[in-house]
VMD Tcl script that builds the backbone (N, CA, C; Angstrom):
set m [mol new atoms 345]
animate dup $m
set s [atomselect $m all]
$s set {name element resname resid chain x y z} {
  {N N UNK 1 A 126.385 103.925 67.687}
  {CA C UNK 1 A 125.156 103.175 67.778}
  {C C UNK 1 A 124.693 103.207 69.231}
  {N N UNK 2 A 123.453 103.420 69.349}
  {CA C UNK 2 A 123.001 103.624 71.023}
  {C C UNK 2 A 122.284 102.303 71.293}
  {N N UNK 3 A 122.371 102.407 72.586}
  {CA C UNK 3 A 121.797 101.196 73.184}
  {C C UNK 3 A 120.000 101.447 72.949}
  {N N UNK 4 A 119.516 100.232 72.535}
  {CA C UNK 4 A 117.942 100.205 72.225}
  {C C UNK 4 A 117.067 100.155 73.811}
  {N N UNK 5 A 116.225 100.732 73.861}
  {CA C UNK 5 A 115.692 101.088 74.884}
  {C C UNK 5 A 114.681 99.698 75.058}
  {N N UNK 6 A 114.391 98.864 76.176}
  {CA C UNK 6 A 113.575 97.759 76.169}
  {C C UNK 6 A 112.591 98.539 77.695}
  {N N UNK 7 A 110.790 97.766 76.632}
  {CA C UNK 7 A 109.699 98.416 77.056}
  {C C UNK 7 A 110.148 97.407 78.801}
  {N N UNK 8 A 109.331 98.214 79.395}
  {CA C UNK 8 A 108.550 97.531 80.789}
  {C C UNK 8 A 107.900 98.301 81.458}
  {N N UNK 9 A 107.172 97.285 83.029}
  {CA C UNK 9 A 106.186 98.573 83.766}
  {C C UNK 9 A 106.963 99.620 84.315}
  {N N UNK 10 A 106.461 100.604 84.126}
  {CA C UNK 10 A 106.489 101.809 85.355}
  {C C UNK 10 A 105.833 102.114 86.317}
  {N N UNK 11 A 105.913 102.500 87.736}
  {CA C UNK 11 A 105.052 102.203 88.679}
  {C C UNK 11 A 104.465 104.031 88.100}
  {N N UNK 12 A 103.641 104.737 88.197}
  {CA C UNK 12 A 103.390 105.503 87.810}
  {C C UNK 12 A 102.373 106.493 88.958}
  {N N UNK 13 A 101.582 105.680 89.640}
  {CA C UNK 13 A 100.841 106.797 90.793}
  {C C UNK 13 A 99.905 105.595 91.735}
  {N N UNK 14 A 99.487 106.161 92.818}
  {CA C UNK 14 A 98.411 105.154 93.674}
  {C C UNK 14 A 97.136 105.560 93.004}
  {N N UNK 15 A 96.512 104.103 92.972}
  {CA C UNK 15 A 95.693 103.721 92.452}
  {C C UNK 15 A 94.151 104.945 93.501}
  {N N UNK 16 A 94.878 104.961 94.368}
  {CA C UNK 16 A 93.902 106.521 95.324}
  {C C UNK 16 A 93.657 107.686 94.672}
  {N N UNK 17 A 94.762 107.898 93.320}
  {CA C UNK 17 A 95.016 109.318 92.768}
  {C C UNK 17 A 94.668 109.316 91.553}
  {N N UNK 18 A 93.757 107.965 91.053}
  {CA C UNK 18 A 92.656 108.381 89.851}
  {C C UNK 18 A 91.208 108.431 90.548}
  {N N UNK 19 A 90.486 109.296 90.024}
  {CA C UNK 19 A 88.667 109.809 90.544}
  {C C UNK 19 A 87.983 109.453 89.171}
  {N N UNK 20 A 87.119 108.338 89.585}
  {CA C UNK 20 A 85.833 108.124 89.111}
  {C C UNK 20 A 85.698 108.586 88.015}
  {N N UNK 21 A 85.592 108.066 86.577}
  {CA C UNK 21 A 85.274 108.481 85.372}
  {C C UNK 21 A 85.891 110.503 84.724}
  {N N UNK 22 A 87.553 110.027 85.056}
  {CA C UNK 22 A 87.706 111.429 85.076}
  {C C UNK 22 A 88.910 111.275 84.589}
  {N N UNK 23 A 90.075 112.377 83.986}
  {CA C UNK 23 A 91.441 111.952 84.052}
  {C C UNK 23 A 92.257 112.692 84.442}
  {N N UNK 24 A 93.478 111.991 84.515}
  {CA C UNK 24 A 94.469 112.336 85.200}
  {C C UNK 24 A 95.736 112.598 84.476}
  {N N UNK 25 A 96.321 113.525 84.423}
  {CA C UNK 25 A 97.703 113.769 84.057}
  {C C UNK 25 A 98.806 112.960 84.189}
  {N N UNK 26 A 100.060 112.173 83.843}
  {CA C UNK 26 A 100.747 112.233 84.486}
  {C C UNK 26 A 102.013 111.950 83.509}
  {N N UNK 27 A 103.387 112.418 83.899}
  {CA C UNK 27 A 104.477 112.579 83.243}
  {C C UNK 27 A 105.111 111.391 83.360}
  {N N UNK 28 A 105.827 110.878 82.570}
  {CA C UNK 28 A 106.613 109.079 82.633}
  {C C UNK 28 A 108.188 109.530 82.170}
  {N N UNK 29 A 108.860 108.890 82.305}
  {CA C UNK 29 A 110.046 109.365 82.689}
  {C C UNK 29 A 110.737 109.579 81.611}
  {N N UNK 30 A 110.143 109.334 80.505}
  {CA C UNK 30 A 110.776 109.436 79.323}
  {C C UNK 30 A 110.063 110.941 78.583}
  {N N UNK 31 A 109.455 111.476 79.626}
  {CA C UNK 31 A 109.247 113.016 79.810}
  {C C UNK 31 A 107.564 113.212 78.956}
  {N N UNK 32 A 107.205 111.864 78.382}
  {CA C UNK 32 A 105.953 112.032 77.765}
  {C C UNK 32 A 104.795 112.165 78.386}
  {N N UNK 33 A 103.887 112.829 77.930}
  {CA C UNK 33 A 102.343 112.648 78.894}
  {C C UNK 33 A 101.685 112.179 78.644}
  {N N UNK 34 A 101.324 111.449 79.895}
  {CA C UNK 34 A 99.711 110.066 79.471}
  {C C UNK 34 A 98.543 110.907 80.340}
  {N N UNK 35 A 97.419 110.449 79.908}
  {CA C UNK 35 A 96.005 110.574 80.568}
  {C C UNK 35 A 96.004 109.447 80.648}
  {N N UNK 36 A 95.470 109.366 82.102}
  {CA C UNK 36 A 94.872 108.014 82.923}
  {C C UNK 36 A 93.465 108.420 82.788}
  {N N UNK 37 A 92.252 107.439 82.596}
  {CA C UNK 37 A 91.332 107.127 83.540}
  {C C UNK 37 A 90.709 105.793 83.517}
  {N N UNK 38 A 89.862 106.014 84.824}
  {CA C UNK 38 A 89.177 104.937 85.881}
  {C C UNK 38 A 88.047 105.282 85.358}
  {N N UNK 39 A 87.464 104.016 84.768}
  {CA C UNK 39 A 86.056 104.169 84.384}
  {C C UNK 39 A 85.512 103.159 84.903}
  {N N UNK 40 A 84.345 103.714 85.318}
  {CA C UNK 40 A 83.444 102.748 86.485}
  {C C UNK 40 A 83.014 101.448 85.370}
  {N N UNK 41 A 82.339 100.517 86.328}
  {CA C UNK 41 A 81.805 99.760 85.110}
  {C C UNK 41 A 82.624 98.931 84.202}
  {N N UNK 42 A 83.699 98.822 83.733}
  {CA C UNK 42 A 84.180 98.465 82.756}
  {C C UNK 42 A 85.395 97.675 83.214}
  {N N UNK 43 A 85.939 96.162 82.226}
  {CA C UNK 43 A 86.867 95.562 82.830}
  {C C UNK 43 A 87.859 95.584 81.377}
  {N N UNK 44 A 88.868 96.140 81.963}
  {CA C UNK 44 A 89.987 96.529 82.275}
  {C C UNK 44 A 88.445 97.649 82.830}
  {N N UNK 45 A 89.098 98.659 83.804}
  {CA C UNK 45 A 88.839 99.761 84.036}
  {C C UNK 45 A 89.818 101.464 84.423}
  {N N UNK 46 A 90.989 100.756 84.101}
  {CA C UNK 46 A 92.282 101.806 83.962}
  {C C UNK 46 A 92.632 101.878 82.455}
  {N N UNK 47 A 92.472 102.867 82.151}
  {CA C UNK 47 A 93.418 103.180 80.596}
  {C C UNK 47 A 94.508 104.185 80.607}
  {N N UNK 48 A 94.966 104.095 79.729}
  {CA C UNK 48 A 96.335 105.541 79.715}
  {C C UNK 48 A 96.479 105.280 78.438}
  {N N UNK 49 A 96.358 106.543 77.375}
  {CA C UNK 49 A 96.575 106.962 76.343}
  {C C UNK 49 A 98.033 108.263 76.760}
  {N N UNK 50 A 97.724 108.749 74.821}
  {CA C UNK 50 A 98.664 109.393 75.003}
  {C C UNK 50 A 98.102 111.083 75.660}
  {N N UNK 51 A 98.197 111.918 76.071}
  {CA C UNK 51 A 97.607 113.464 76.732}
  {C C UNK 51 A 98.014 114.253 75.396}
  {N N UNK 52 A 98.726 114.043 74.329}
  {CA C UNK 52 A 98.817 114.959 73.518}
  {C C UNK 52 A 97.477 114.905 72.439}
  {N N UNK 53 A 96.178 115.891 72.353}
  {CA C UNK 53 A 95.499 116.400 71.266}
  {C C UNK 53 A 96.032 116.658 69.550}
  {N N UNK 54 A 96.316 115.143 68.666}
  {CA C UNK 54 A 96.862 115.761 67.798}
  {C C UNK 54 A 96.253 116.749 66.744}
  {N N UNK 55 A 94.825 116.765 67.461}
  {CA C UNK 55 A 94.239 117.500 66.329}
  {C C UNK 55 A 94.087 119.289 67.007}
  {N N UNK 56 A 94.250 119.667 68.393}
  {CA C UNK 56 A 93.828 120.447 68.855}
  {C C UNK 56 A 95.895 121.095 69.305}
  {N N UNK 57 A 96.503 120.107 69.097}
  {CA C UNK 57 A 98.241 120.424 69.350}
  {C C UNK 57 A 98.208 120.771 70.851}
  {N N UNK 58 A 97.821 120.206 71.568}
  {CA C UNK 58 A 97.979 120.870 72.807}
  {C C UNK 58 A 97.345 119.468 73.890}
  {N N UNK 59 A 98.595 119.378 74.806}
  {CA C UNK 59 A 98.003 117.847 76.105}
  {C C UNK 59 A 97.621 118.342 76.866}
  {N N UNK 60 A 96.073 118.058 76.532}
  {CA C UNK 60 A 94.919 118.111 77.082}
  {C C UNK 60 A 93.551 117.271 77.280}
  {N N UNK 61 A 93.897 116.120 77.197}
  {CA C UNK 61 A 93.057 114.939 76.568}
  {C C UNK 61 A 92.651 114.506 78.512}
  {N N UNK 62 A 93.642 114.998 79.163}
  {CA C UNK 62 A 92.986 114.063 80.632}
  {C C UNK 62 A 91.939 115.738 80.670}
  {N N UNK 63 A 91.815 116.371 80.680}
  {CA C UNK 63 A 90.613 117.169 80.758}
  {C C UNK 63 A 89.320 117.174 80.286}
  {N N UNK 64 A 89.548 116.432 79.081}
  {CA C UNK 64 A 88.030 115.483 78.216}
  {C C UNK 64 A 87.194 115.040 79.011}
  {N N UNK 65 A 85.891 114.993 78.412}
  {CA C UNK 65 A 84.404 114.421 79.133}
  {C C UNK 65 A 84.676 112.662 78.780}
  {N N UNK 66 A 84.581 111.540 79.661}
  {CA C UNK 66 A 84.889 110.555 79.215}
  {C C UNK 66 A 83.149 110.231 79.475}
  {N N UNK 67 A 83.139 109.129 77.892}
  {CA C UNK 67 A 81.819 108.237 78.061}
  {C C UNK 67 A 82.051 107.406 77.104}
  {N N UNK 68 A 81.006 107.288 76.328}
  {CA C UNK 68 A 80.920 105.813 75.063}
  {C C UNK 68 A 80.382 106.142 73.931}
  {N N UNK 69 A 80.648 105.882 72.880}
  {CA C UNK 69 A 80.417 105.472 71.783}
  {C C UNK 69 A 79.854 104.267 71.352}
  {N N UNK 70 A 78.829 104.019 71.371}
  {CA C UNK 70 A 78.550 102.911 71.379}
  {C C UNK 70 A 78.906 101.816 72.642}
  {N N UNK 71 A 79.882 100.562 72.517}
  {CA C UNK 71 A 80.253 99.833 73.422}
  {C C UNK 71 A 81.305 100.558 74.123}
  {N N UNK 72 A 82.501 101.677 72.833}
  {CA C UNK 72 A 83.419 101.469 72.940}
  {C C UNK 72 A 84.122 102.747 74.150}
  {N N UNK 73 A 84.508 102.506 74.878}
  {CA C UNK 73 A 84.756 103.812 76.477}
  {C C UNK 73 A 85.868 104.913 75.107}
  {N N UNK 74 A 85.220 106.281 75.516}
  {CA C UNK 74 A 86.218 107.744 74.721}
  {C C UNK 74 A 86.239 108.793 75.759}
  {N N UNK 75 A 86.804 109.050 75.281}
  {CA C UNK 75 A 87.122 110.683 75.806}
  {C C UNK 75 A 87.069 111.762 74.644}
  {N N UNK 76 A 86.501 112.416 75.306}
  {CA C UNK 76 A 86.023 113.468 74.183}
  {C C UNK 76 A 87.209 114.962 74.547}
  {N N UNK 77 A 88.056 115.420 73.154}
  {CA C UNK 77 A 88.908 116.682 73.589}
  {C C UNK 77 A 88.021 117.527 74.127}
  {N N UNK 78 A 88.837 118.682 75.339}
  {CA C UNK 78 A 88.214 119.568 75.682}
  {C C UNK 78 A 88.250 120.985 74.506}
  {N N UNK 79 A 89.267 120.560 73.668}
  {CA C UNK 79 A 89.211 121.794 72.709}
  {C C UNK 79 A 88.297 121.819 71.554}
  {N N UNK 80 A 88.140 120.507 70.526}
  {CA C UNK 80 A 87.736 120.761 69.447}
  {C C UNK 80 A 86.363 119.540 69.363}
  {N N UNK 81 A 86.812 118.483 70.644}
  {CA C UNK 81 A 85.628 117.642 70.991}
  {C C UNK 81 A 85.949 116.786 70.153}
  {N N UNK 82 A 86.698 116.266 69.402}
  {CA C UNK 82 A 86.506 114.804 68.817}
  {C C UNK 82 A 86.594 113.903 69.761}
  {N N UNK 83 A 86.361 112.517 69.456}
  {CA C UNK 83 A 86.467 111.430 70.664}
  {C C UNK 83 A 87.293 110.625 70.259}
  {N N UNK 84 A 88.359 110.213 71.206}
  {CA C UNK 84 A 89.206 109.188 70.891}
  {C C UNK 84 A 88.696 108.103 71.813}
  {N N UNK 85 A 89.205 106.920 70.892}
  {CA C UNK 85 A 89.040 105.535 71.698}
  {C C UNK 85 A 90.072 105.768 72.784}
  {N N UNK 86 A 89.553 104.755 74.211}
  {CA C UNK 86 A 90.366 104.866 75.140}
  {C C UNK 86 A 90.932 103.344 74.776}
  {N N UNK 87 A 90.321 102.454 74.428}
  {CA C UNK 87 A 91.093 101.147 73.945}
  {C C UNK 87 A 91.948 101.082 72.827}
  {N N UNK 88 A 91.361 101.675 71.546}
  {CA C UNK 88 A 92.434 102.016 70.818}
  {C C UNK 88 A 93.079 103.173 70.257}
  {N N UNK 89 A 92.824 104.134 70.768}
  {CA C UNK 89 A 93.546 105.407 70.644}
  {C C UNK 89 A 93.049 106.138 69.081}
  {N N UNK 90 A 92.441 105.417 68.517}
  {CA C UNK 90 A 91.798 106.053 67.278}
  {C C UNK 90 A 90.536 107.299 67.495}
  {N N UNK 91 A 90.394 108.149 66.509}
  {CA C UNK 91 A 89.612 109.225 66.785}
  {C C UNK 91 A 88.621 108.620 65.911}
  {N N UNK 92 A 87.241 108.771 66.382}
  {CA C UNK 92 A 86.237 108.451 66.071}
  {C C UNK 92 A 86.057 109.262 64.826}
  {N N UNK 93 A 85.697 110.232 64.563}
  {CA C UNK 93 A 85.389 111.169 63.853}
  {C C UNK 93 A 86.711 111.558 62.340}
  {N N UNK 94 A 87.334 111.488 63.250}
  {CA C UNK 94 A 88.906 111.389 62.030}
  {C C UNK 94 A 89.744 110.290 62.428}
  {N N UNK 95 A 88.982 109.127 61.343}
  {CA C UNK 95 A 90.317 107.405 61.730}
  {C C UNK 95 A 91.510 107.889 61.414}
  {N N UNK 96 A 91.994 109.105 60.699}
  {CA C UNK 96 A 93.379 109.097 60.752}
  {C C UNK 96 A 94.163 109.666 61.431}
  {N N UNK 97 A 93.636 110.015 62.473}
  {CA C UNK 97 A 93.956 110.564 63.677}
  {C C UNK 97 A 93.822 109.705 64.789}
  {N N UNK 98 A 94.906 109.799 65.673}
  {CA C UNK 98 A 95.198 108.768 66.959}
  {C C UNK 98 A 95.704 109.194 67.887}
  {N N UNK 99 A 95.812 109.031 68.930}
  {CA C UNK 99 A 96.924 108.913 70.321}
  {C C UNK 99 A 97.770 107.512 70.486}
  {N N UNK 100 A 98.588 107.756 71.070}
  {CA C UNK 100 A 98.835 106.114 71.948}
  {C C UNK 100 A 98.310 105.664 73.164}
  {N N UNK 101 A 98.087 104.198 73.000}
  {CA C UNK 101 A 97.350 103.657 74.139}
  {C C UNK 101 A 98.426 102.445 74.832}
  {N N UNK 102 A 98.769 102.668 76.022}
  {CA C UNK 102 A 99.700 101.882 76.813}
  {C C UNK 102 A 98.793 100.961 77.753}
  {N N UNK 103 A 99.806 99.803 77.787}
  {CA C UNK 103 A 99.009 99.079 78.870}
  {C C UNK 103 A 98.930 99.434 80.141}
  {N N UNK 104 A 98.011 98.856 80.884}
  {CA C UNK 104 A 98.098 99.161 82.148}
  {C C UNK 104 A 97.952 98.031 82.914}
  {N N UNK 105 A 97.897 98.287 84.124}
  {CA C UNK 105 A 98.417 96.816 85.221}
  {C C UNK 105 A 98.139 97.882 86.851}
  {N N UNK 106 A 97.839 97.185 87.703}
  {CA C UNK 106 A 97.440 97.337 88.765}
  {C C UNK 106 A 98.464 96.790 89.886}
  {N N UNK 107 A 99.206 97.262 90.711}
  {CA C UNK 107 A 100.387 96.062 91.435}
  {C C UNK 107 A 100.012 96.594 92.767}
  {N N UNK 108 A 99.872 96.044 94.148}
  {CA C UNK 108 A 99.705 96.332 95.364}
  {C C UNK 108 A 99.825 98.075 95.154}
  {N N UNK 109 A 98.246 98.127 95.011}
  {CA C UNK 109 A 97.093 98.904 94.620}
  {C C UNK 109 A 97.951 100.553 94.581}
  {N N UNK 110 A 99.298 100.210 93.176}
  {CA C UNK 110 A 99.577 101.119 92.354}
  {C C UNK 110 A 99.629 101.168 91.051}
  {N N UNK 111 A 99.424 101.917 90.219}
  {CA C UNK 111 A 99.097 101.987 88.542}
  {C C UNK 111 A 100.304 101.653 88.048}
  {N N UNK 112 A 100.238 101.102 87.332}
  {CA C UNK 112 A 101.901 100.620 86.159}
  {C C UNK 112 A 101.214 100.782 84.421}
  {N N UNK 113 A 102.081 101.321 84.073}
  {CA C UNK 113 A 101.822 101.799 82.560}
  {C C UNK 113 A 102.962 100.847 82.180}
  {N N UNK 114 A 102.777 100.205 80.856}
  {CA C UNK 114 A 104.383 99.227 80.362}
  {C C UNK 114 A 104.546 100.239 78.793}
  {N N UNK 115 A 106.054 100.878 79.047}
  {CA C UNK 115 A 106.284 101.221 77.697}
  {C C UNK 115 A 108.120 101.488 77.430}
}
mol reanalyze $m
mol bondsrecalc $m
mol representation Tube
mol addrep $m
């Protein structure tokens, strides 16, 4: 029987190394990839989903055009263009399709993802 893994933050990058309505790559230690982005305007304004495209099979989601749907902030794939929610990780276009969406947190102005 293995020991159960318990969530918390990860300090993950300076808050200097996300750009303006754009995303960012980055690897977490449990070897998975998140897309970050900083979207102007908006409170929360850090998100991190998951970077894996399940519809396109390939992490590439911090390369997406980010904007809105209505209220709701997406990112659109760079491969096949559907839009996923950046709040809830659901694909607009196909609800049965998703990413994961992690929290985020801000700590003496570095990014923390909790998972």
């Amino acid at each position: 029987m293995g020991i159960a893994e318990t969530k918390q933050w990860h300090d993950i990058c300076d808050i200097s190394a996300l750009v303006e309505n754009t995303g960012v790559a980055a690897l977490l230690p449990n070897q998975q990839q998140i897309a970050l982005f900083k979207i102007t305007g908006l409170e929360p304004d850090i998100f991190a989903i998951g970077n894996f495209d399940p519809i396109g099979k390939a992490n590439v989601l911090y390369r997406g055009i980010v904007g809105s749907a209505g209220e709701e902030p997406i990112v659109a794939s760079p491969l096949y263009k559907q839009h996923f929610s950046l709040r809830s990780g659901e694909c607009i276009q196909q609800p049965d399709q998703f990413v994961p969406v992690y929290p985020v947190r801000t700590h003496s102005d570095r990014v923390q993802v909790f998972f």
